[in-house]
TILOTOR-109018 format. One record per atom (N, C-alpha, C, O, CB): chain; atom name; y, x, z. Coordinates in steps of 0.1 Angstrom, whole numbers. Each point is the difference from the previous one (the first is absolute). Glycine has a CB too. Layout:
<site><chaine>A</chaine><atome>CA</atome><north>Y</north><east>X</east><up>Z</up></site>
...
//
This chain:
<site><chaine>A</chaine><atome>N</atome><north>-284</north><east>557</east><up>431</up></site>
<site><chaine>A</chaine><atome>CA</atome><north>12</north><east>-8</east><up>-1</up></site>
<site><chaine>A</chaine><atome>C</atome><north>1</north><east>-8</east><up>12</up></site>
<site><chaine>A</chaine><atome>O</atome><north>-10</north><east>-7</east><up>3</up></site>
<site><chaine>A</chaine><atome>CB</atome><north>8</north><east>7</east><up>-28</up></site>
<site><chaine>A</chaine><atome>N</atome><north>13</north><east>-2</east><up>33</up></site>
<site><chaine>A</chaine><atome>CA</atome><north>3</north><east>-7</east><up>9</up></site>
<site><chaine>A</chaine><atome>C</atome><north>9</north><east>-9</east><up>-4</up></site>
<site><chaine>A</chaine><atome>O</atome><north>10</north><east>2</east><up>-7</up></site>
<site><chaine>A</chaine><atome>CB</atome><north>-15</north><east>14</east><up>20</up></site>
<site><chaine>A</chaine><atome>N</atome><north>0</north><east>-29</east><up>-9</up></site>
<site><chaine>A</chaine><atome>CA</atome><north>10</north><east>-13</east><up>-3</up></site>
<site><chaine>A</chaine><atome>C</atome><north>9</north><east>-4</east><up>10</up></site>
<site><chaine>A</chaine><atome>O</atome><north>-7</north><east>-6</east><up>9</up></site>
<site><chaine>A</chaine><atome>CB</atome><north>-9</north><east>-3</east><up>-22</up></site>
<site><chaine>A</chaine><atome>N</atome><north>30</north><east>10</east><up>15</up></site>
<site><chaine>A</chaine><atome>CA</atome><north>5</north><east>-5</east><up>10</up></site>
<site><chaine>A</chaine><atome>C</atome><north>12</north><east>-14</east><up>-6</up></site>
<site><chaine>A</chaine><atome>O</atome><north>3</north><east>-1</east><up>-12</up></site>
<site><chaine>A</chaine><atome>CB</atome><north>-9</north><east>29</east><up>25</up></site>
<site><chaine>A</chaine><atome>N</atome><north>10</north><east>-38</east><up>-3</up></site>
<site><chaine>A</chaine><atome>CA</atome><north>3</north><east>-11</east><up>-4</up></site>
<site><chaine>A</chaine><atome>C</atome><north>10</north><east>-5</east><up>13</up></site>
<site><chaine>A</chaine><atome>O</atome><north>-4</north><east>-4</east><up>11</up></site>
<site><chaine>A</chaine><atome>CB</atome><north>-21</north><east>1</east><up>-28</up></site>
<site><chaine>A</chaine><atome>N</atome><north>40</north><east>6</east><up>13</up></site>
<site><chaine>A</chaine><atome>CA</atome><north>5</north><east>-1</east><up>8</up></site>
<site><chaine>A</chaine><atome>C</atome><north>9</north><east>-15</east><up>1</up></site>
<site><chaine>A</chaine><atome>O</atome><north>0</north><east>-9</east><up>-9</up></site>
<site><chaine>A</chaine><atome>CB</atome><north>-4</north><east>35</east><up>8</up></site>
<site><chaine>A</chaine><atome>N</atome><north>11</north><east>-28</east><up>14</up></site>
<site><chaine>A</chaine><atome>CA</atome><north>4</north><east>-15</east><up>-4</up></site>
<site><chaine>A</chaine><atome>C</atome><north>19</north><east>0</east><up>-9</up></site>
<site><chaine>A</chaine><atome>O</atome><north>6</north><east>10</east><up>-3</up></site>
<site><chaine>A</chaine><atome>CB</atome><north>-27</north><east>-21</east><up>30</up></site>
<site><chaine>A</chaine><atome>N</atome><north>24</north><east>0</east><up>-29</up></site>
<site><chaine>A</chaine><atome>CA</atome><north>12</north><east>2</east><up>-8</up></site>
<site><chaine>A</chaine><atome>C</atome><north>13</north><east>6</east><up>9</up></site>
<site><chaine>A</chaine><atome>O</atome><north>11</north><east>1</east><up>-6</up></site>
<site><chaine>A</chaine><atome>CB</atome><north>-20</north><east>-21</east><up>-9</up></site>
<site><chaine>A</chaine><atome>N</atome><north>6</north><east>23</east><up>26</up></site>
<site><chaine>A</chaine><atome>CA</atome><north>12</north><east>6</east><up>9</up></site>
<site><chaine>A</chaine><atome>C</atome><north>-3</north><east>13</east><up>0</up></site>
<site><chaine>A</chaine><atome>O</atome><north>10</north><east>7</east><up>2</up></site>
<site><chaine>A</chaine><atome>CB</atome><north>-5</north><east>-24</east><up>15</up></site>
<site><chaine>A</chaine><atome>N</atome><north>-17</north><east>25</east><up>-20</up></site>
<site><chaine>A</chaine><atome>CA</atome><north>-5</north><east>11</east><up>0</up></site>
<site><chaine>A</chaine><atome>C</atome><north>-2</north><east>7</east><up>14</up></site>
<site><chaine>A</chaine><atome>O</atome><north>0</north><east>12</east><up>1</up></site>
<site><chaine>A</chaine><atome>CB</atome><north>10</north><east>-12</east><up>-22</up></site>
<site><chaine>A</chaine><atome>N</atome><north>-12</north><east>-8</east><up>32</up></site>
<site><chaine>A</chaine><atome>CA</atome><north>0</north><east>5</east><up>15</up></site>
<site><chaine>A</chaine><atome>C</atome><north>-12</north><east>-5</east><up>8</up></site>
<site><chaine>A</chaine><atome>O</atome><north>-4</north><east>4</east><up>12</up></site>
<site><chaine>A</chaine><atome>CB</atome><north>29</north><east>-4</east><up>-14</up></site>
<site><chaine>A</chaine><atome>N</atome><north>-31</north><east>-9</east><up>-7</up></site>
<site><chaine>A</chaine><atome>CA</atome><north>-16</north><east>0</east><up>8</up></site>
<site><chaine>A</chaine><atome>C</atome><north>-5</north><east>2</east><up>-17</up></site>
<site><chaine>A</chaine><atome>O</atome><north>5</north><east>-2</east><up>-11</up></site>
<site><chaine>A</chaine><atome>CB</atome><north>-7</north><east>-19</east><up>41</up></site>
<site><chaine>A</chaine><atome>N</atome><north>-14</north><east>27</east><up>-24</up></site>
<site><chaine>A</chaine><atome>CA</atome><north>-9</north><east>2</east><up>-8</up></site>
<site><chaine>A</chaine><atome>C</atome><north>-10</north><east>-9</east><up>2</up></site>
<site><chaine>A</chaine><atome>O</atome><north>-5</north><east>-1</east><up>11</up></site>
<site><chaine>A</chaine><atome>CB</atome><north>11</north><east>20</east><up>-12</up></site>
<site><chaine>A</chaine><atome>N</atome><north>-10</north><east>-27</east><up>-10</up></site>
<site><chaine>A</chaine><atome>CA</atome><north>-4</north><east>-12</east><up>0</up></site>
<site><chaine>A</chaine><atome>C</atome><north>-22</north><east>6</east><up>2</up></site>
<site><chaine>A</chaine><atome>O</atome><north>-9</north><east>-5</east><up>7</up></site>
<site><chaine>A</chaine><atome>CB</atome><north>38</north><east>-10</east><up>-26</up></site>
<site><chaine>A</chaine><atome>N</atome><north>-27</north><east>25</east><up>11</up></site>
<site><chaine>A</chaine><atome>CA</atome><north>-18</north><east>4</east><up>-2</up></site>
<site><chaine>A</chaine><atome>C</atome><north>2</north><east>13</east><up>-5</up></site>
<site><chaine>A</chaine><atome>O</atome><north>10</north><east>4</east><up>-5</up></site>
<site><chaine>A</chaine><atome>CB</atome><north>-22</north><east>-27</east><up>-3</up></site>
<site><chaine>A</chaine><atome>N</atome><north>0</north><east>29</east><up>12</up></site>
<site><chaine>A</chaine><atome>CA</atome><north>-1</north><east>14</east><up>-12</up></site>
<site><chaine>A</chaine><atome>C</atome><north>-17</north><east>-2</east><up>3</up></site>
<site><chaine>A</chaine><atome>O</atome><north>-6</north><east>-4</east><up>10</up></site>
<site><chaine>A</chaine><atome>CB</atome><north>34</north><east>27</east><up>-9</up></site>
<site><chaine>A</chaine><atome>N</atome><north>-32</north><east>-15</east><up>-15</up></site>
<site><chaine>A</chaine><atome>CA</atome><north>-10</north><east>-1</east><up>-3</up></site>
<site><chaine>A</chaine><atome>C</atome><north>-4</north><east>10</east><up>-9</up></site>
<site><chaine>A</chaine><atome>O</atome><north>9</north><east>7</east><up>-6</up></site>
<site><chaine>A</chaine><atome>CB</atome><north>-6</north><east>-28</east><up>11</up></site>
<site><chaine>A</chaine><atome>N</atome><north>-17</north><east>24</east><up>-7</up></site>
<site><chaine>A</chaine><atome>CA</atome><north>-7</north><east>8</east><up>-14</up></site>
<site><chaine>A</chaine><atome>C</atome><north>-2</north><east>-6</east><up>-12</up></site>
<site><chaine>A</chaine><atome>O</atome><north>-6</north><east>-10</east><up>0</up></site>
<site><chaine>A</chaine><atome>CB</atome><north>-4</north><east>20</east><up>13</up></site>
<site><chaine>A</chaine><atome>N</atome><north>14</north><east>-4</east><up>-25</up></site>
<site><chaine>A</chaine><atome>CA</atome><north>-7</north><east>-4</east><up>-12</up></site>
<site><chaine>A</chaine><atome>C</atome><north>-6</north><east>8</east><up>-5</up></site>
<site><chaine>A</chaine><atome>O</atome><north>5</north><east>11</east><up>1</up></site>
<site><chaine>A</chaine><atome>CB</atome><north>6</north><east>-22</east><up>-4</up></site>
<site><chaine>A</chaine><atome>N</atome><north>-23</north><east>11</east><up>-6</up></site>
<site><chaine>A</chaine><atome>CA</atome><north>-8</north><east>7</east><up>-3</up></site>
<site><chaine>A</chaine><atome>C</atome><north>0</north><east>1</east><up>-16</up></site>
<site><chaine>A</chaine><atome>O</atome><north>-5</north><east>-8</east><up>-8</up></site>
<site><chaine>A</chaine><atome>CB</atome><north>-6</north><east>3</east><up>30</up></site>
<site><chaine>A</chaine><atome>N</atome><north>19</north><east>16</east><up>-26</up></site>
<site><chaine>A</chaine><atome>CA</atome><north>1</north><east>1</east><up>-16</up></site>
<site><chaine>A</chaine><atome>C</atome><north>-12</north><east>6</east><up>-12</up></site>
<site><chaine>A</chaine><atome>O</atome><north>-9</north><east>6</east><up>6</up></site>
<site><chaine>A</chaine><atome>CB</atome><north>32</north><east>-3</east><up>5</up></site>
<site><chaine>A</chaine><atome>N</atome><north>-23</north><east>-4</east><up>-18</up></site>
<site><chaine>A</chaine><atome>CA</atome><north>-9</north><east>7</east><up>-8</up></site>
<site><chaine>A</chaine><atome>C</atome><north>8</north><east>8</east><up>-13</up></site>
<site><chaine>A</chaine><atome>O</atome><north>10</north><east>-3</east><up>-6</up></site>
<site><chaine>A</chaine><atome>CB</atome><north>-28</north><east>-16</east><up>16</up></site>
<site><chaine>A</chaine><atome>N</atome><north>11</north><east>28</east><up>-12</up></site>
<site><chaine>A</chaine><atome>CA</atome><north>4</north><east>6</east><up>-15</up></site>
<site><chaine>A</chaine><atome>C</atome><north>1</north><east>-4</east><up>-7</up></site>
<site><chaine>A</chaine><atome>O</atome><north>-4</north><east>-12</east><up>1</up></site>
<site><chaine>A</chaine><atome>CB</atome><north>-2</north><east>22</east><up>1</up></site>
<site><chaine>A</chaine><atome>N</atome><north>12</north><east>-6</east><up>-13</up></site>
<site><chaine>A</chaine><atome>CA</atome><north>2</north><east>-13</east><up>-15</up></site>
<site><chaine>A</chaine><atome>C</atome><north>-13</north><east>6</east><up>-5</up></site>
<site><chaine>A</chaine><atome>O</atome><north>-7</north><east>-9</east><up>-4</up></site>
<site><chaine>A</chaine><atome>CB</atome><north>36</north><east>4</east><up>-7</up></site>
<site><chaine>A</chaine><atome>N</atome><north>-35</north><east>18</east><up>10</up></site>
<site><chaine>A</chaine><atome>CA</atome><north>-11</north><east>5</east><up>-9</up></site>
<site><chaine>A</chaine><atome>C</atome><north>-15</north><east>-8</east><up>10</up></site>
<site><chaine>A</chaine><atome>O</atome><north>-10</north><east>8</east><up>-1</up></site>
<site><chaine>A</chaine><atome>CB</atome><north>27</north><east>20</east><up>-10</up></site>
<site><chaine>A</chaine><atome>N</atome><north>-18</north><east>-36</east><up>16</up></site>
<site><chaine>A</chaine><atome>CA</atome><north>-11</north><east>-5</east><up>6</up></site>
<site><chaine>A</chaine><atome>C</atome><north>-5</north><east>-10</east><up>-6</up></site>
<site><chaine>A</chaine><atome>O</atome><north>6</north><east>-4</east><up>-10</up></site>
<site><chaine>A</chaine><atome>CB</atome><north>1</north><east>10</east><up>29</up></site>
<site><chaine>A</chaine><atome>N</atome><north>-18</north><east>-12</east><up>-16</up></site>
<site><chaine>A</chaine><atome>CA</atome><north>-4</north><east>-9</east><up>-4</up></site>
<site><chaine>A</chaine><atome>C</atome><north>1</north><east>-15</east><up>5</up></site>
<site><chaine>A</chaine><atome>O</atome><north>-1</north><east>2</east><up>12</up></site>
<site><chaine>A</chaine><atome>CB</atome><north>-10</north><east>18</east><up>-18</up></site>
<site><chaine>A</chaine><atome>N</atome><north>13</north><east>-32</east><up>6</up></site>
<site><chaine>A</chaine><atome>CA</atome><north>-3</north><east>-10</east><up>8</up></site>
<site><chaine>A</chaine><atome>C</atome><north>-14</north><east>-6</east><up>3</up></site>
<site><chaine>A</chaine><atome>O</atome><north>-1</north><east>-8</east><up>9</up></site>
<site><chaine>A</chaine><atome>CB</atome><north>23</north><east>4</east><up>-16</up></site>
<site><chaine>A</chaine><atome>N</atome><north>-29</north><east>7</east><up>2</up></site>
<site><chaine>A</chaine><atome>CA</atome><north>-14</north><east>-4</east><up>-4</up></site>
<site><chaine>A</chaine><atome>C</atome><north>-10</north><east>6</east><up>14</up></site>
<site><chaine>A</chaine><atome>O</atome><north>1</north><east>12</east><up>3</up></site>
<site><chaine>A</chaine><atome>CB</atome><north>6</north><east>-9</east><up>-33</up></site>
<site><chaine>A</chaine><atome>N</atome><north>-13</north><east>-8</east><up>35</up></site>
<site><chaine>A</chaine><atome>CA</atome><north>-12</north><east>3</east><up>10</up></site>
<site><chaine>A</chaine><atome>C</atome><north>-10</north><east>11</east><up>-9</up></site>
<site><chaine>A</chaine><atome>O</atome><north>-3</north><east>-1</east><up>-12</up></site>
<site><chaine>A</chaine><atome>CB</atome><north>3</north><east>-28</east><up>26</up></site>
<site><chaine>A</chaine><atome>N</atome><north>-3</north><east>37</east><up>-5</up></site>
<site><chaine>A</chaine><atome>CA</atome><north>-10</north><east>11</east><up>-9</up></site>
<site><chaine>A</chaine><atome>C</atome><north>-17</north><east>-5</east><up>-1</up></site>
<site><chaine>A</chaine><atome>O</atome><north>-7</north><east>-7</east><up>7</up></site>
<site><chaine>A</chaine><atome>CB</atome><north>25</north><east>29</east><up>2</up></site>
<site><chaine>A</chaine><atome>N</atome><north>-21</north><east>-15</east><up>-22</up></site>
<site><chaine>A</chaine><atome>CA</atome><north>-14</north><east>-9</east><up>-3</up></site>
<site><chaine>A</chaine><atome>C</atome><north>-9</north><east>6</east><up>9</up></site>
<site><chaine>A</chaine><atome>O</atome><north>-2</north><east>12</east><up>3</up></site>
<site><chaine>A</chaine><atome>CB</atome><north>3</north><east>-17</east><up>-28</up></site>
<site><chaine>A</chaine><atome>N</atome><north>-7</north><east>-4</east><up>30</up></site>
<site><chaine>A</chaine><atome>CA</atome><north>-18</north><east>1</east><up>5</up></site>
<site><chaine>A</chaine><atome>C</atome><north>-11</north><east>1</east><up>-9</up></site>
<site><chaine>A</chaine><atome>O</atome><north>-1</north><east>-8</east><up>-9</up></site>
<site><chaine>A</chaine><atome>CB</atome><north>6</north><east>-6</east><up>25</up></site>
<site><chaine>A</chaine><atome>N</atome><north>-13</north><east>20</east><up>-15</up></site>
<site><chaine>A</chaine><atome>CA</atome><north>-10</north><east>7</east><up>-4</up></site>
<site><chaine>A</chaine><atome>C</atome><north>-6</north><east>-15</east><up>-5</up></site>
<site><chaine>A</chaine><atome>O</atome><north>4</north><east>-10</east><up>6</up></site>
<site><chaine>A</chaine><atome>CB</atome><north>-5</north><east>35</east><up>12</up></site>
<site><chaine>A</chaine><atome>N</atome><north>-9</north><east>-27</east><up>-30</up></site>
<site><chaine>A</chaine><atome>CA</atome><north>-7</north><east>-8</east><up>0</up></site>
<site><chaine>A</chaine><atome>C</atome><north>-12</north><east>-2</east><up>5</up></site>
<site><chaine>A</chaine><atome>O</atome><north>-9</north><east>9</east><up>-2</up></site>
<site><chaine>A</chaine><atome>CB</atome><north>22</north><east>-7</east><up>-10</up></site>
<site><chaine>A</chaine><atome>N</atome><north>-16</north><east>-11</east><up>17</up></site>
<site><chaine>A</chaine><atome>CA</atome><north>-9</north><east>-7</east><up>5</up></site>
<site><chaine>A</chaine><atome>C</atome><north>-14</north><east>5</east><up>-1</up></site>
<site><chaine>A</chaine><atome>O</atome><north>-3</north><east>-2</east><up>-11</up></site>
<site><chaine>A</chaine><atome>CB</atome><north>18</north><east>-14</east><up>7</up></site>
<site><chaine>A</chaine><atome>N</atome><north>-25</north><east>20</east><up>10</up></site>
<site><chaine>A</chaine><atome>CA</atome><north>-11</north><east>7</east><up>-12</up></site>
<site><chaine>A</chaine><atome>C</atome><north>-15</north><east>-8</east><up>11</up></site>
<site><chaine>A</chaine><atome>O</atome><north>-3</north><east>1</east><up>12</up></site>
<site><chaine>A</chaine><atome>CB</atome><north>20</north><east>32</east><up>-24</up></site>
<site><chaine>A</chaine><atome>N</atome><north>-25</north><east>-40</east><up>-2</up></site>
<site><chaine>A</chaine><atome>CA</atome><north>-10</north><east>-8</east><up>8</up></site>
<site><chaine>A</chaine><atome>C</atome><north>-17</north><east>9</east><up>1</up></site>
<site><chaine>A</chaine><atome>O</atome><north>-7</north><east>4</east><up>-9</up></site>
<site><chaine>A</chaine><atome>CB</atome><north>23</north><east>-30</east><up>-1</up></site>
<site><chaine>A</chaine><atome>N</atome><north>-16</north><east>24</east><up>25</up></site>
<site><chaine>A</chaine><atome>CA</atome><north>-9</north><east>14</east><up>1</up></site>
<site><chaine>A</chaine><atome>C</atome><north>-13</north><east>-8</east><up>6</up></site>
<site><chaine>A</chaine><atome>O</atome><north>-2</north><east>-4</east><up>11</up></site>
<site><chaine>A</chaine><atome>CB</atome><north>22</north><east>26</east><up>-5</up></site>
<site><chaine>A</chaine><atome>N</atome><north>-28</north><east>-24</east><up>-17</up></site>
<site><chaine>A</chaine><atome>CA</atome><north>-15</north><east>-4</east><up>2</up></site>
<site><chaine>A</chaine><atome>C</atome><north>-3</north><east>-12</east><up>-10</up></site>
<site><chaine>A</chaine><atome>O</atome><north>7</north><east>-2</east><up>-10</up></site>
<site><chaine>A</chaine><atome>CB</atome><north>-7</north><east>11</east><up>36</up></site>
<site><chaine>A</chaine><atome>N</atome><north>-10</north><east>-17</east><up>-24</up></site>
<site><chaine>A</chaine><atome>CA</atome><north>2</north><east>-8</east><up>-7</up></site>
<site><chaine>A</chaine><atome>C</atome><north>7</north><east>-13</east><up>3</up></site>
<site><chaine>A</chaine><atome>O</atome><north>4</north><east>-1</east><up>11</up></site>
<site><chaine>A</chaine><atome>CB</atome><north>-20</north><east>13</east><up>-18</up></site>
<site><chaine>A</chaine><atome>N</atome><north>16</north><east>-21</east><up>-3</up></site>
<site><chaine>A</chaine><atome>CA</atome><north>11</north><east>-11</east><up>4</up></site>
<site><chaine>A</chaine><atome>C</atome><north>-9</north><east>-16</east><up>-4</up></site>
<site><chaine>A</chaine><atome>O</atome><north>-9</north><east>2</east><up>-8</up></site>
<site><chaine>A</chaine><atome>CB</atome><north>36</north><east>18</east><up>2</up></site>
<site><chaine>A</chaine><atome>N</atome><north>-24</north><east>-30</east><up>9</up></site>
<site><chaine>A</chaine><atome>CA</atome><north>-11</north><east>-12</east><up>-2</up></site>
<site><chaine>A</chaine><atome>C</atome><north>10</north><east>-7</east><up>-10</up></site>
<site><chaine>A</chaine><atome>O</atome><north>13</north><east>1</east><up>0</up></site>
<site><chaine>A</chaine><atome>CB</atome><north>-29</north><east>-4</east><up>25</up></site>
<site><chaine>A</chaine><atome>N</atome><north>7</north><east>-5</east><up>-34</up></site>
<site><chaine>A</chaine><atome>CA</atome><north>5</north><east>-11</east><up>-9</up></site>
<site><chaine>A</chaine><atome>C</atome><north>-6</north><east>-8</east><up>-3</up></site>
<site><chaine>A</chaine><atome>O</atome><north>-12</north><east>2</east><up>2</up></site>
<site><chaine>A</chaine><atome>CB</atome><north>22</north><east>9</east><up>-9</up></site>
<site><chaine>A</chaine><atome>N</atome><north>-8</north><east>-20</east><up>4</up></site>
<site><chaine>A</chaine><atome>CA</atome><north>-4</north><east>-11</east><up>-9</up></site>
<site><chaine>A</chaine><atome>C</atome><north>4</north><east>-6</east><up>-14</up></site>
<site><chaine>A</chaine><atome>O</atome><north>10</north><east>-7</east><up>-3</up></site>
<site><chaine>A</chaine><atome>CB</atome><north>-12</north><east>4</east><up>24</up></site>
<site><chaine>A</chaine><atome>N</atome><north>-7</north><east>6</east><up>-27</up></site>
<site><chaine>A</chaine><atome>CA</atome><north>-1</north><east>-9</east><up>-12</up></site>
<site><chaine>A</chaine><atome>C</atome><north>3</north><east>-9</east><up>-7</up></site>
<site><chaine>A</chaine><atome>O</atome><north>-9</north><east>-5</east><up>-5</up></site>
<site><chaine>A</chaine><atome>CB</atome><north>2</north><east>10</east><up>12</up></site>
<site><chaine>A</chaine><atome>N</atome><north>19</north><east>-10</east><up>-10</up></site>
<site><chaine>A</chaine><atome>CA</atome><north>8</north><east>-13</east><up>1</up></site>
<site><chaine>A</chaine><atome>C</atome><north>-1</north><east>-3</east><up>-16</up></site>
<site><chaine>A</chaine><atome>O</atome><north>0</north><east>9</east><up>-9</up></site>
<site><chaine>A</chaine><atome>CB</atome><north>18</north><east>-5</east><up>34</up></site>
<site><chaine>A</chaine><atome>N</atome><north>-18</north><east>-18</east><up>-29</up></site>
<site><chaine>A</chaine><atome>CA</atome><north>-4</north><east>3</east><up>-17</up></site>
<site><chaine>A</chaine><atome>C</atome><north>1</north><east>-17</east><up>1</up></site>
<site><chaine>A</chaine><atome>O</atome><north>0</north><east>-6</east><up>10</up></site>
<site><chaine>A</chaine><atome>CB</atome><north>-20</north><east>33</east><up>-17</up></site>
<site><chaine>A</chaine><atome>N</atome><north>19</north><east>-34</east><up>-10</up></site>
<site><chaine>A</chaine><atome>CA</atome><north>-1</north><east>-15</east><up>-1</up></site>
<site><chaine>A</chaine><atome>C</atome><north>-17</north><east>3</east><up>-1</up></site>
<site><chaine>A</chaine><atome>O</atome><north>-5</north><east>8</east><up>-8</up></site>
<site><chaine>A</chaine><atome>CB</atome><north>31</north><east>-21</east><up>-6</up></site>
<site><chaine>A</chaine><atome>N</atome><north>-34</north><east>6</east><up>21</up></site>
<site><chaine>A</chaine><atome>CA</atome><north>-10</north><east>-2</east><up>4</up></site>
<site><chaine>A</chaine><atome>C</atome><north>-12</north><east>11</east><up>-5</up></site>
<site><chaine>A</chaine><atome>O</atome><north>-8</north><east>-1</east><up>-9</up></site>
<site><chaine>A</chaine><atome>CB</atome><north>19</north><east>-24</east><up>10</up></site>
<site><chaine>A</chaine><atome>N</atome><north>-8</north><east>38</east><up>8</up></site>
<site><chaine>A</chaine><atome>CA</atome><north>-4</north><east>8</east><up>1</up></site>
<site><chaine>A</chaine><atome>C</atome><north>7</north><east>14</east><up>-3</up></site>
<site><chaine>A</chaine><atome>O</atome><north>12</north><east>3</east><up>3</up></site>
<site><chaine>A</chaine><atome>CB</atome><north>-27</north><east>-20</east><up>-5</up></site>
<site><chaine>A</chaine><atome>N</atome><north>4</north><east>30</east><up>-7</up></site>
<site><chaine>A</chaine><atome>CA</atome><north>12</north><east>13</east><up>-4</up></site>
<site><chaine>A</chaine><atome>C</atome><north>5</north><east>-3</east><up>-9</up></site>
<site><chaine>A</chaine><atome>O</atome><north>-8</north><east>-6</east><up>-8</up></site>
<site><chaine>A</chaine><atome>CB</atome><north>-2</north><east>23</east><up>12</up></site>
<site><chaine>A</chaine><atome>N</atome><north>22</north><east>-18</east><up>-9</up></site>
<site><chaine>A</chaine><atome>CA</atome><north>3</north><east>1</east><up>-11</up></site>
<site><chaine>A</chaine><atome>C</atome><north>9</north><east>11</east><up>-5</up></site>
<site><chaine>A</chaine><atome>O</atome><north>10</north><east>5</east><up>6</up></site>
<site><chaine>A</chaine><atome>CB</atome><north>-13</north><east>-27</east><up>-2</up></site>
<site><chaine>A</chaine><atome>N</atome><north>-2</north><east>26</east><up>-15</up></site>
<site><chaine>A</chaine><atome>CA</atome><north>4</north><east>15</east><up>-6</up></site>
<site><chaine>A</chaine><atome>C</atome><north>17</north><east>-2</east><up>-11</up></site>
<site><chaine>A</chaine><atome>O</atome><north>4</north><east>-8</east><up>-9</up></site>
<site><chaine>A</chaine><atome>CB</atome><north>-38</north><east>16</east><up>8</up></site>
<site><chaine>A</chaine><atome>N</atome><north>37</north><east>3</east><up>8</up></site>
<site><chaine>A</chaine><atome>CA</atome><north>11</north><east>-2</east><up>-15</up></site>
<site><chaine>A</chaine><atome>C</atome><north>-4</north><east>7</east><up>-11</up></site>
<site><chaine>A</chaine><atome>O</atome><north>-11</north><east>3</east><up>-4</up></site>
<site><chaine>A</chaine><atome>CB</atome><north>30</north><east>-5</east><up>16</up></site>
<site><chaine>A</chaine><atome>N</atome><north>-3</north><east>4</east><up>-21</up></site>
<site><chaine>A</chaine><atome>CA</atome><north>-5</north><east>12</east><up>-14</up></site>
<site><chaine>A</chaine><atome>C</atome><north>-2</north><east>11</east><up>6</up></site>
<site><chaine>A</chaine><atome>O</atome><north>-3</north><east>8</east><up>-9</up></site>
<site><chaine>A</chaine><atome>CB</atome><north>16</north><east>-15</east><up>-10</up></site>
<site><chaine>A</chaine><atome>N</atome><north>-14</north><east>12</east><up>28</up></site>
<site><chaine>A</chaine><atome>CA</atome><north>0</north><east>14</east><up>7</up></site>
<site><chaine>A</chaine><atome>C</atome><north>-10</north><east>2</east><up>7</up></site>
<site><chaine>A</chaine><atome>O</atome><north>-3</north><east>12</east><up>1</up></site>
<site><chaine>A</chaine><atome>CB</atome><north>23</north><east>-10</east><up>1</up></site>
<site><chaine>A</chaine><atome>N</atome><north>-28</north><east>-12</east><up>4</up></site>
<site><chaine>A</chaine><atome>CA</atome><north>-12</north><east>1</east><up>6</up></site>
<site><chaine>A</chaine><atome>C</atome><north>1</north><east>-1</east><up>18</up></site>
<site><chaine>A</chaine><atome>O</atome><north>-9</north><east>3</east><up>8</up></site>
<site><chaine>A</chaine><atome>CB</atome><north>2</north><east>10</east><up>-31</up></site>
<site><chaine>A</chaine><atome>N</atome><north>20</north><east>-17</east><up>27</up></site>
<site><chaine>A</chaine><atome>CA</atome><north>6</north><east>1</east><up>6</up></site>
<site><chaine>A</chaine><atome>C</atome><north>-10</north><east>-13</east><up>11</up></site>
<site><chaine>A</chaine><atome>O</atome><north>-11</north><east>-4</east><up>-4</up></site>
<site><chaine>A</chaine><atome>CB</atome><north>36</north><east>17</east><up>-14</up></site>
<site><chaine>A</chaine><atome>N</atome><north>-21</north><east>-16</east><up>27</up></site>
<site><chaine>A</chaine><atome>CA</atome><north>-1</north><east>-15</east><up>9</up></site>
<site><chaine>A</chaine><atome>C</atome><north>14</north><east>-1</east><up>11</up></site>
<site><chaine>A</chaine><atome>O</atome><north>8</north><east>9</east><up>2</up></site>
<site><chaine>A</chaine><atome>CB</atome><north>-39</north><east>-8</east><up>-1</up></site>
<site><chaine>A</chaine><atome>N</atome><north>30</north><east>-11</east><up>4</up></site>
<site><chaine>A</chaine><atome>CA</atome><north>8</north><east>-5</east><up>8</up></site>
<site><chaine>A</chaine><atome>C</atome><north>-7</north><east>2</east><up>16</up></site>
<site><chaine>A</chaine><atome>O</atome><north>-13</north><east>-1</east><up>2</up></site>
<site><chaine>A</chaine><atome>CB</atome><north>21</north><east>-16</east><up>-24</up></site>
<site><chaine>A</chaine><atome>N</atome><north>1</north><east>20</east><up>36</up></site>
<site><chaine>A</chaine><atome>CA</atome><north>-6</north><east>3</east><up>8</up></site>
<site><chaine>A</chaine><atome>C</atome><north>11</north><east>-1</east><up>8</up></site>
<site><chaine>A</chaine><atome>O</atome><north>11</north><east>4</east><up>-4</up></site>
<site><chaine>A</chaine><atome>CB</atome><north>-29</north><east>6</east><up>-5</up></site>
<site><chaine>A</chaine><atome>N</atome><north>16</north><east>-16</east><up>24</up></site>
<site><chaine>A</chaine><atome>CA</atome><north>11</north><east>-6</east><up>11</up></site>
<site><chaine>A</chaine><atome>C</atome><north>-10</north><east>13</east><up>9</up></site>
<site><chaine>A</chaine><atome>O</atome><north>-12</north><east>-1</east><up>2</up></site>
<site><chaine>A</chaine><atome>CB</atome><north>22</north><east>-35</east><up>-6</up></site>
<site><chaine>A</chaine><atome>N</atome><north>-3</north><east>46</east><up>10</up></site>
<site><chaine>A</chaine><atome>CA</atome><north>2</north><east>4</east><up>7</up></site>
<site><chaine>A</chaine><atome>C</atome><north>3</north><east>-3</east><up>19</up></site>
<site><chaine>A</chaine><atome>O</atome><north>11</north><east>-1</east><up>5</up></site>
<site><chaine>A</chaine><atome>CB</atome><north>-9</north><east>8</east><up>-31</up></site>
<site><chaine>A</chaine><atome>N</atome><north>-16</north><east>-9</east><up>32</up></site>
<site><chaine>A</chaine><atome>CA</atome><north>8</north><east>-2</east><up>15</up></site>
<site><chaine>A</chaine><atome>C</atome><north>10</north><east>6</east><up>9</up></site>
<site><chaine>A</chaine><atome>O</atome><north>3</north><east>-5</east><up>11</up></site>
<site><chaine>A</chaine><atome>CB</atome><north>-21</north><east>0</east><up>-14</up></site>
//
């Protein structure tokens, strides 16, 4: 599509330019990236009220560097 934009006498041309259209059947959305994938091991720490502390699951708390 070419945009052209003339002035109100119609005898100079003020600009012309490109626009860049898209399909209606497209998406607007950025396409997904792959997730992330953590390859080896990874460090943590322990983080708890004054020490491990377990939940109902057996679970702990841990801050990640």
């Amino acid at each position: 599509m070419t945009l052209r934009i003339n002035s109100p006498s119609d005898l100079v041309t003020i600009g012309t330019g490109s626009l860049p259209c898209r399909h209606d059947d497209s998406t607007l959305r950025p396409e997904r990236r792959p997730r992330p994938i953590g390859e080896g091991p990874e460090m943590a720490v322990v983080v708890g009220y004054g020490g491990i502390d377990c939940d109902e699951f057996g679970r702990i708390l841990v801050r990640f560097h």
